[in-house]
N, C-alpha and C positions, 0 to 999 in steps of 0.2 A: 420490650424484653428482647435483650440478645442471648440467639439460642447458640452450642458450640456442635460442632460436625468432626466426627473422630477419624476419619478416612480423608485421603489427600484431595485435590482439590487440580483444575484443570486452570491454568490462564487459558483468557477470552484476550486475543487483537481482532484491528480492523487492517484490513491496508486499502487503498485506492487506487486505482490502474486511469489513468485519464491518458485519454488518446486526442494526438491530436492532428487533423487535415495537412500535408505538407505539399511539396511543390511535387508536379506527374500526380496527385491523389494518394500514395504513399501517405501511413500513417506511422506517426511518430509516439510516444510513450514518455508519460513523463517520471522521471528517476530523481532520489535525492541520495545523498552521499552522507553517510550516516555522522552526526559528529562524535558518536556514544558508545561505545562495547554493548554488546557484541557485535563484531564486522566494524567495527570503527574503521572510517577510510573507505568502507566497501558502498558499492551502489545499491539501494535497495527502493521496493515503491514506500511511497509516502504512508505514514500508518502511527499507528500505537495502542497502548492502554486503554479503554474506555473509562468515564468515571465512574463509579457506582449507582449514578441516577440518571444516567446518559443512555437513549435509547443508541443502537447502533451505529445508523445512518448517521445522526446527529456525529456523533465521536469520529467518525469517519471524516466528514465534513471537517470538524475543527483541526483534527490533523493536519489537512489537506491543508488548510488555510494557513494554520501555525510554520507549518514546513516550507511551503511552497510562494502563499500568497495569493492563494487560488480562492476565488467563493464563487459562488453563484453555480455551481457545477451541478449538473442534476445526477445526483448517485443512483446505479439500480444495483438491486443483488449482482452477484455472478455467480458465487457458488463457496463453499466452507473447506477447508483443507487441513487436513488432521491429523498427518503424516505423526507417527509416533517423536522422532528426533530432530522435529523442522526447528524444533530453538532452542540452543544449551540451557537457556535458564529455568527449562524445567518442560513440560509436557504443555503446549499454549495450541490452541487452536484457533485460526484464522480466518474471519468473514473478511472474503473479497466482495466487493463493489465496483464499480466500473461507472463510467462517463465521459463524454467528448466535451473539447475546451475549444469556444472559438479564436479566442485569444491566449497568443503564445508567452506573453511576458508572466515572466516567474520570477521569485526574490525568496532565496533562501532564508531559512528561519527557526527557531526553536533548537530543536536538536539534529536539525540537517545543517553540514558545513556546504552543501551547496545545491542548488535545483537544476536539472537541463532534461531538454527532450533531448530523446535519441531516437535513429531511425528504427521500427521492429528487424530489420536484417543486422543492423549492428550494434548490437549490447553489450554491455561492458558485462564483466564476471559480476555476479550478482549473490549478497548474501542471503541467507534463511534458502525455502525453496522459491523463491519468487521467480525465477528462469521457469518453473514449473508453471507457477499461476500466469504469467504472463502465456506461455506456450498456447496452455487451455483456454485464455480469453482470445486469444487470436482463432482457433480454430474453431469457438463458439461462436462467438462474435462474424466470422466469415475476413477477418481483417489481414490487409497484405502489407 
């Protein structure tokens, strides 16, 4: 039996912050380049939609992999972000996740037109609020 719900409704994403070891110990971040509105053309983390029978973590994971090319990453929480106007296409709230990648090769995919680490000092303009999420995993995290 499907039941109906008279009041609006909140979109759920994931995104995935994977860091990884660079040369001097310096850690890098890895970003996809969106190919899809909203931000189309803009840098943003890896992420999206869950499916409706997708625990979190899992949808996370697949993102990562669909976009990036990444598996085997161990995802932890990091923290939820729910800024009222963090995405035009309506009211979405965002579980971040976080993990380190010991290997750096990446192959864009899905709906990313391209994957790359950057260094955390040098970030490109970033759509949604992700400049934010990243900021706060850095300072959570203790990461330089």
């Amino acid at each position: 039996m499907q039941y109906s719900y008279n009041y609006p409704r909140m979109l759920v994403t994931v995104d995935s912050l994977v860091f990884h070891k660079g040369a001097g110990n310096s850690y890098k971040i890895l970003l996809i380049k969106r190919g899809n509105p909203p931000f189309e053309g803009q840098y943003a983390l890896p992420g999206g939609f869950p499916e409706m029978d997708e625990l979190l973590t899992d949808a996370a994971k697949r993102e990562l992999m669909e976009e990036t090319g990444l598996t085997g990453i161990n995802l932890e929480s990091l923290s939820t972000f729910d800024a009222v106007n963090r995405d035009p296409r309506g009211r979405n709230i965002s579980v971040a996740f976080y993990g380190f990648a010991v290997h750096s090769k990446v192959t864009a995919g899905d709906d990313a037109s391209e994957a790359q680490w950057f260094p955390l000092n040098s970030l490109p303009p970033l759509a949604f609020d992700h400049k934010q999420i990243i900021g706060y995993a850095v300072e959570m995290l203790g990461l330089k």
